[in-house]
N, C-alpha and C positions, 0 to 999 in steps of 0.2 A: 481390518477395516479397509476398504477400499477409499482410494484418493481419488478426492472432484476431480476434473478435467480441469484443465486449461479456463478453458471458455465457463463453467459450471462456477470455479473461481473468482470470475471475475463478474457474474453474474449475483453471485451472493455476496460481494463485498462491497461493490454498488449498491444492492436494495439494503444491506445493511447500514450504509451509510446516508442511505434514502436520496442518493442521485441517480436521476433520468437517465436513460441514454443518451439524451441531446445536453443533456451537463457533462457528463462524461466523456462525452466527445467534445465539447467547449475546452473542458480541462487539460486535455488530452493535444490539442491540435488538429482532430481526427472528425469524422465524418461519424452520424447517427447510423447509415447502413454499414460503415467500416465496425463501429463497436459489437451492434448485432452481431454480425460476419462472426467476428471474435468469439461473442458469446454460444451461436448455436453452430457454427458449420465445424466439419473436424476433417481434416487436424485443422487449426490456424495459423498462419506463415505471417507473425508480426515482425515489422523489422526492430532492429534493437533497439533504434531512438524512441521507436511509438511503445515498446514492451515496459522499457523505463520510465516514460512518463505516464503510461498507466500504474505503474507499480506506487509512483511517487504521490499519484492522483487517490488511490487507493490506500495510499498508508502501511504497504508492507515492500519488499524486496521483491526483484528480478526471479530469483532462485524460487522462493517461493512458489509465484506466480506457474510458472514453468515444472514445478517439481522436481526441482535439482535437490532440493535441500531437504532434508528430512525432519521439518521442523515443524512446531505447531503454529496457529494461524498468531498465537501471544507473542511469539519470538520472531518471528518476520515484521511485526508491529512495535516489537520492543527495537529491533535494528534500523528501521525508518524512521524512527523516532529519534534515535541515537544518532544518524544520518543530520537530521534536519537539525536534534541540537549542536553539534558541533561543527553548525555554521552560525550559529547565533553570537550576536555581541556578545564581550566578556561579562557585563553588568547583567544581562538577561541569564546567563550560564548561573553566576553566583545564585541570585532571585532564584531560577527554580531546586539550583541544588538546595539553599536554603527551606525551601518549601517542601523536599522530600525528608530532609530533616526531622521538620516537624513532623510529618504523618507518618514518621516510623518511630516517634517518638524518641529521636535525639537529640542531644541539649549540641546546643554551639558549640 
């Protein structure tokens, strides 16, 4: 199976998450013809800062994004995840591990 592009990537995980270009760009720091650029022209030459805060904006990894990492689009999302919890208050950490508890069905 052949891997999206770059630009293909980040075109399908915006409409997936049903953000505009001009959001995406809001979210990002970045310009509505800067995202396009991204999305259609090849190759795209982002610089690091703007590559991360799409990645963050988007909900998955750098590596990902780029195709360093040989992973599927669940593990790039399960690691941003893991990113963004392990900045969260201690009280908010407990609360959700609590919560995955429950929906895997383990007692306290």
């Amino acid at each position: 199976m052949i891997q999206p592009t770059f630009g293909k990537k980040i075109k399908e995980l915006r409409t997936k998450k049903r953000l505009t270009l001009d959001q995406l760009a809001t979210e990002t720091g970045s310009s509505k013809s800067y995202i396009w650029e991204l999305e259609n022209k090849d190759p795209p030459r982002p610089s690091a800062e703007k590559l991360a805060a799409i990645a963050v904006a988007l909900g998955v990894t750098t590596d990902y994004l780029i195709g360093r990492e040989e992973v599927t689009l669940a593990d790039a999302e399960d690691k941003a995840f893991f990113r963004e919890y392990s900045q969260m208050p201690d009280d908010t950490r407990e609360k959700i591990r609590a919560m995955a508890r429950l929906l895997g069905g383990k007692k306290e």
